[in-house]
C-alpha positions in Angstrom: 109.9 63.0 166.5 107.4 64.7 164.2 105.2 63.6 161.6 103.1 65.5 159.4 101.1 64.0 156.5 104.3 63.6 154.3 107.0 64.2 156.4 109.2 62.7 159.1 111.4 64.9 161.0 114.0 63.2 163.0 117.1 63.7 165.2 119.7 63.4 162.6 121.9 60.0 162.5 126.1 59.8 162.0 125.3 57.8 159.1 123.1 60.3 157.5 126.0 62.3 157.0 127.2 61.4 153.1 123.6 62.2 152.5 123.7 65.5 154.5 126.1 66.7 151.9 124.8 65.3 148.4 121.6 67.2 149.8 122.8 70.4 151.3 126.3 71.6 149.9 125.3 72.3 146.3 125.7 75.9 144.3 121.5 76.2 144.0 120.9 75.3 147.8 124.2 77.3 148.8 123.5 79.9 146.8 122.4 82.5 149.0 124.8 80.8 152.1 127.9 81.4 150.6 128.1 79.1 148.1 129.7 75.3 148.2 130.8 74.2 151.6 134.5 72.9 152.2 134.2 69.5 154.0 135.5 71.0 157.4 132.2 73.5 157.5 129.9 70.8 156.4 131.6 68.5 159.4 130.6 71.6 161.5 127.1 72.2 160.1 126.2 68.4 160.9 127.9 68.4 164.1 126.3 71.3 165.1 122.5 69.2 164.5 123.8 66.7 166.2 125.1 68.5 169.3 121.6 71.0 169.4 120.1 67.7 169.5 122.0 66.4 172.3 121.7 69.8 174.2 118.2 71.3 173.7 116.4 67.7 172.9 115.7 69.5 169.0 117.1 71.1 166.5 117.4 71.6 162.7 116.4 68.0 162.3 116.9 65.0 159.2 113.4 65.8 157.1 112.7 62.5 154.7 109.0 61.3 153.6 107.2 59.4 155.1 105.8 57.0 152.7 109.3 56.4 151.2 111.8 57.5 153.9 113.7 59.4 151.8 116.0 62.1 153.0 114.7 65.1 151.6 116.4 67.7 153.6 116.8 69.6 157.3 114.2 71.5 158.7 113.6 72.5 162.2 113.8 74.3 165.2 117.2 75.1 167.0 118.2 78.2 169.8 120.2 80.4 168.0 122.9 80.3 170.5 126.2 80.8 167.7 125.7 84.2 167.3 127.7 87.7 167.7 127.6 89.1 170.9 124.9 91.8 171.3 122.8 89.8 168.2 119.5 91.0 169.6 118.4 86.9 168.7 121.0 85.2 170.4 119.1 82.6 172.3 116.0 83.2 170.9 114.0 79.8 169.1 115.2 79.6 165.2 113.2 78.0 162.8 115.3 76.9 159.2 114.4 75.1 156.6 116.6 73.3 153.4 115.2 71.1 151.1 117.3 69.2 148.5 116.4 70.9 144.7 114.8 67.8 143.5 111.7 68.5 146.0 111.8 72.0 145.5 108.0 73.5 144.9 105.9 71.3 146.6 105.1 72.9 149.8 107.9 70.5 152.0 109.7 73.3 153.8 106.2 75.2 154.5 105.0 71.7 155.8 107.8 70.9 158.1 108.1 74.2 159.4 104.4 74.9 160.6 105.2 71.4 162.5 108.0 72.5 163.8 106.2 76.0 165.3 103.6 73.9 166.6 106.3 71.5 168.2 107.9 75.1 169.2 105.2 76.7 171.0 104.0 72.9 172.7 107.3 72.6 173.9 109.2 75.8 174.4 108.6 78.5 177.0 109.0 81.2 174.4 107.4 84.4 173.6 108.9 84.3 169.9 110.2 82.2 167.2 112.4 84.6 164.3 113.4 83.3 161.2 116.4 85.1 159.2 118.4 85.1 155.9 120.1 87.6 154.0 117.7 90.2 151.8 118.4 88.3 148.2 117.2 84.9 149.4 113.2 86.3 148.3 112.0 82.5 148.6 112.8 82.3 152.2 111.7 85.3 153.2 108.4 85.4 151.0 108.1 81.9 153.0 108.7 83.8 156.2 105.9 86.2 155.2 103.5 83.4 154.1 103.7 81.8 157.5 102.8 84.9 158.4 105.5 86.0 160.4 106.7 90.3 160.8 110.1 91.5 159.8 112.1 93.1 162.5 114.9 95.5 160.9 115.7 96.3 165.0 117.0 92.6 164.8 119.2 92.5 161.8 122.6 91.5 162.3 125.7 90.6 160.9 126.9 86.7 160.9 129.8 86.3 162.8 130.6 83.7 160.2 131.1 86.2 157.1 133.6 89.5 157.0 131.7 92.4 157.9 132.2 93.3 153.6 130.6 90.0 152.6 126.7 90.9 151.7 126.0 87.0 152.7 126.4 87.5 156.2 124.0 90.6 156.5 121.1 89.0 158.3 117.1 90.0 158.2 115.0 89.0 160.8 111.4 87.8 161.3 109.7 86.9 164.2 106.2 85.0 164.7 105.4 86.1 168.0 103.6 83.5 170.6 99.8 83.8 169.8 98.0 86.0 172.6 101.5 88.1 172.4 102.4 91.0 170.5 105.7 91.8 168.7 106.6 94.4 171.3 106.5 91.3 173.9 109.2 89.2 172.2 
């Protein structure tokens, strides 16, 4: 689907699925996502790439390298279309990012995810792309910043997937707005 110079992104696969979890549902990587996974939300998690997929023709996809074709993680671009009524992003373009601990610090999510804007804004008919996590998870949103992208407080929201008490499922929001637009357009 996309390549970049060390990266394959791809529509995920059912047999990718043992390796979705080794990856994915571990306390580090879960850390700031409400911590380890039972199997049933992980079935949903993969499903839910696999039906984006299938719907919108992309989505958080399989990330491995290229030279080796190692899974490495999921990184993408999805419509966030799973989210509370009157969430200001519902059906906006999502990009994500996870990437398994071992290849932590070497620039994969950054690489993947300026792909997967370019594939975004080549493809999509959209005036924005936001990004969000909660306000703890600093290396995604110093990420966010990097790819130079504006933080939205207007746009925060609460995950329908956490109790309204649970700190995890307070969202921040950041948008990268279509070059030639302005943050007031998206």
């Amino acid at each position: 689907m996309i390549e970049t110079e060390r990266l394959r992104l791809r529509p995920w696969r059912p047999e990718d699925r043992p390796a979705f979890d080794a990856m994915l549902n571990t306390g580090p990587m879960m850390r700031h996502l409400g911590g380890i996974q039972p199997p049933a939300k992980m079935d949903a998690m993969f499903e839910r790439r696999l039906n984006d997929h299938a719907h919108f023709g992309h989505c958080y996809w399989a990330t491995e390298l290229r030279e080796t074709g190692e899974l490495i993680g999921s990184c993408g671009i999805r419509i966030a279309s799973d989210y509370p009524p009157g969430a200001l992003v519902a059906g906006m373009p999502e990009i994500g990012w996870r990437i398994a601990e071992p290849h932590w610090g070497r620039g994969y999510a950054r690489e993947a995810i300026e792909a997967s804007i370019a594939w975004g804004w080549a493809n999509l008919d959209a005036r924005a792309i936001g990004a969000w996590t909660t306000i703890e998870n600093q290396a995604s949103w110093g990420l966010m910043e990097r790819l130079g992208m504006t933080r939205r407080p207007d746009l925060d929201f609460h995950h329908q997937g956490y109790p309204p008490e649970d700190p995890v499922g307070a969202q921040i929001v950041y948008i990268l707005t279509r070059p030639g637009t302005t943050d007031q357009d998206a």
